[in-house]
N, C-alpha and C positions, 0 to 999 in steps of 0.2 A: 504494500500500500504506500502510497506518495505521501511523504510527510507536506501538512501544512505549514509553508512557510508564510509570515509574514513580517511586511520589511516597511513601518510605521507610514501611514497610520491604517488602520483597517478601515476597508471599504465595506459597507454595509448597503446590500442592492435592496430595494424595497418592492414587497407585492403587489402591484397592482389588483388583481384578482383575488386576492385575500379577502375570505368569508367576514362580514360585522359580526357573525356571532364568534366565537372564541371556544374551541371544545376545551374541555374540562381537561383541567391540569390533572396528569397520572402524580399519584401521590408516594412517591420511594417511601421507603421500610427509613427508620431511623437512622437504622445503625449504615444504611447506605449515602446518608448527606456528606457535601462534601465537609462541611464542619466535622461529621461523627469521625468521618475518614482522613483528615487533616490529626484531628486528635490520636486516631487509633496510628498515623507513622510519626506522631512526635513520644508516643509512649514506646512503639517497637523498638524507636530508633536509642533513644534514651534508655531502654534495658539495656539494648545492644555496648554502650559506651559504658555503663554502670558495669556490668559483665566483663567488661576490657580489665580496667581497676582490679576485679576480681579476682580474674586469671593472673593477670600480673603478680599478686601478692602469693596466692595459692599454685603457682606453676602447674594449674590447665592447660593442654595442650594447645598453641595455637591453632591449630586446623580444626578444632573443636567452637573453637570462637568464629571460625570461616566460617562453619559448617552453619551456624546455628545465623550468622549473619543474611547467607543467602537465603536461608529459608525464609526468612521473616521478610527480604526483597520480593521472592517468590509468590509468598503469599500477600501482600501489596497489590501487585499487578491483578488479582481477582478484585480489589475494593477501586479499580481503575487508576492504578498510579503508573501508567506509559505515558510516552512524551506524544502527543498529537499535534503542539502546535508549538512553532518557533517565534516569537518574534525580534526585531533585530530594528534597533535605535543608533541614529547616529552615525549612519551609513553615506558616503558622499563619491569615495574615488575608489574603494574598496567592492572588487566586484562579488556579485550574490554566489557564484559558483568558488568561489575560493572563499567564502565565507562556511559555507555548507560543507565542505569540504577539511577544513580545521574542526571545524565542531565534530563533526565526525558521529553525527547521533541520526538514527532509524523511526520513526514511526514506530511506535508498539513497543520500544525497549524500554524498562524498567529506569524511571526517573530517578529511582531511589539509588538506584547504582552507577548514576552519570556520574565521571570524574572533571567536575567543573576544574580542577587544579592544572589537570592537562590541557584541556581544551583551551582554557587560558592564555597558557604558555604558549600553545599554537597560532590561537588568533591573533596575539601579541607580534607573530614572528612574521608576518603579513607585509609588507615593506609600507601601507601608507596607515597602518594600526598603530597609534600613540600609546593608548588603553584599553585594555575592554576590564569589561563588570559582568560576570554572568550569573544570575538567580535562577531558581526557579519559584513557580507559582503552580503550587500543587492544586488538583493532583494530577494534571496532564500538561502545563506549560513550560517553555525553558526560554526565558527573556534575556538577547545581549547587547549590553551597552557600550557602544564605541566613541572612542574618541580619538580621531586621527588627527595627525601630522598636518601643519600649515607649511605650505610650499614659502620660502623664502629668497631663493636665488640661484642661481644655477653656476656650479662649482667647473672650472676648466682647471685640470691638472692632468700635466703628461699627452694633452692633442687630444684628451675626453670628455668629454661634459655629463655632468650628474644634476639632480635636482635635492635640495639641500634644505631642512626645515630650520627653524627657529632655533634648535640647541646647534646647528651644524651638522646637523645627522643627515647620511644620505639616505635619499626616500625612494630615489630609481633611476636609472640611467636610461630608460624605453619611453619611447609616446612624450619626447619633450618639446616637439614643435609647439603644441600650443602653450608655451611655458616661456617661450623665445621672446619675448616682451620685459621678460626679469630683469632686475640686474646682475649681471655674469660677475661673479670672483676670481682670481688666480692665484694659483700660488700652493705649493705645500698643506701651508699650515692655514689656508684659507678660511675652511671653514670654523678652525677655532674662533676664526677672531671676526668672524661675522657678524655678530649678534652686539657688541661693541661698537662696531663699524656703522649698523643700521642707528643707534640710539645717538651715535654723535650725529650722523647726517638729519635725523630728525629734529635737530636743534636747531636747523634752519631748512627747513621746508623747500625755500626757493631751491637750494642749489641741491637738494636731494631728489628734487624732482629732474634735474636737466646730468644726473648721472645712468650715464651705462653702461660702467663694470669699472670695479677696481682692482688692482693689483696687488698683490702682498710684495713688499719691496724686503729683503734680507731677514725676515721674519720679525721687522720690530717696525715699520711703518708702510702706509698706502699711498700709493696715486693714486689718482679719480682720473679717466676716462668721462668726461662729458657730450652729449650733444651737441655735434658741431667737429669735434675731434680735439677737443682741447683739453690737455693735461695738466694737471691739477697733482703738485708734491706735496704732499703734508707732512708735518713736520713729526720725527718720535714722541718727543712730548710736547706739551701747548698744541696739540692738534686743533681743541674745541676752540681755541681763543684763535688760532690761523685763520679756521673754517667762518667763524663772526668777521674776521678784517674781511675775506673776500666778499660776504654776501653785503657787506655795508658797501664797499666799493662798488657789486654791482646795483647795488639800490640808487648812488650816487652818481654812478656815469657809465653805468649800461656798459660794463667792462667784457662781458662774455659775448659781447657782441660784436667786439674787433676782430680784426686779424690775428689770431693769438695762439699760436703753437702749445705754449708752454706756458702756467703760472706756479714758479713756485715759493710758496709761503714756507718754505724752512727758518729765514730769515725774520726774528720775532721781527716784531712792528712796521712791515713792509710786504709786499708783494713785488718779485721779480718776476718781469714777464719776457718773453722771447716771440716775437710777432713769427708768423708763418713765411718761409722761406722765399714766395711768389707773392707776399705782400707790396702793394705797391707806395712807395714809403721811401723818403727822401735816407740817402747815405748812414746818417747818424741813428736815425729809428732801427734800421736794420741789425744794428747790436742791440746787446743785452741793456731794456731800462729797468729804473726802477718807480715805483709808486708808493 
């Protein structure tokens, strides 16, 4: 039988043709609610672990404690405790067949004897799964909660390209065309130092937006690659205070809008720029100024 999956939120189709009167609700036996029945595997379950303790102290055998654990799993599945329905929360880049697939659970198998610890570990191991949470909701469902990975930038190291989350973790190196919009890293140790890299550039806005990929330069500072092709050195320390002089200068005179090869801010309190080599630009412009 095909397990019900469901992947949030549940569709509910309605009858049309549905009788106004309403036949009489068949009335179960007590001891078949699922209250009676929730009760009766929180007390199996709970001899079962009290009996653990037991054995431990009086050296019963353990295969004695197997033996008496599957029974009481066994006789569960008669009060209807199989898994019939999946549902699955929090699902975005993670596809449903490799979901289904880590869980690794049947229709009709004994809820009681799911090993949520592994399946865990599986879904976990998924390349865009951050977390999962998996419950279940007796006495037939097993509900998983995901929390995946936010794409961050996309990593070039050694002529390859990866896509790289928010701690720097690789998420996949497949299906990155529509990812080509990111900002690209380089470098080694790039993606350590990405998440540093994003919080200073967000200190000014303007110029985080006209970046398209920085470089890790000897594993202790970055260039910016801008829009336009214009290189941007930052300096190892006073980075954030470099990154403030450039965007007031371009607030003040529309600086990234020249001809301008190169600016580099190593230099506290100034900007050195190097205009583009076909710029057209009297003799003395053509070296090195300063601002």
């Amino acid at each position: 039988m095909k397990l019900n999956v469901k992947f949030w939120k549940k569709d509910v189709a309605k009858d049309a043709t549905r009788p106004s009167v309403k036949p009489r609700k068949r009335v179960a036996p007590i001891w078949r609610t699922r209250r009676i029945v929730a009760v009766f595997a929180i007390v199996a379950f709970s001899g079962i672990a009290g009996a653990t303790t037991w054995v431990a102290q009086s050296g019963w055998a353990e295969k004695k404690l197997d033996d008496i654990r599957w029974q009481a799993i066994a006789t569960s599945t008669k009060f209807g405790f199989t898994v019939q329905e999946v549902f699955v929360t929090g699902r975005g880049e993670t596809k449903r067949q490799e979901i289904m697939r880590m869980l690794e659970v049947e229709r009709g198998a004994p809820i009681l004897a799911y090993d949520f610890i592994k399946a865990k570990d599986r879904v976990e191991s998924l390349p865009w799964v951050l977390n999962a949470k998996i419950e279940r909701l007796l006495p037939d469902t097993i509900v998983l909660h995901l929390i995946e990975r936010r794409p961050l930038a996309l990593w070039q190291n050694d002529g390859k390209f990866f896509l790289i989350d928010e701690e720097g973790e690789v998420i996949t190196s497949r299906g990155l065309d529509r990812f080509k919009g990111m900002m690209h890293v380089v470098g080694p140790d790039a993606p350590d130092n990405v998440g540093p890299l994003l919080e200073l550039l967000q200190t000014q806005p303007e110029i985080k937006n006209k970046v398209k990929s920085a470089v890790r330069i000897g594993g202790r500072r970055w260039d910016l690659r801008l829009n336009g092709g214009v290189d941007v050195r930052l300096p190892e320390d006073g980075a954030p205070e470099a990154l403030a002089r450039l965007a007031r200068f371009e607030r003040e005179s529309n600086l990234l809008s020249r001809d301008i090869k190169i600016l580099d801010l190593r230099v506290p309190d100034r900007v050195i720029l190097r205009r583009q080599p076909d710029a057209q630009a009297k003799p003395d412009t053509q070296r090195e100024n300063k601002i």
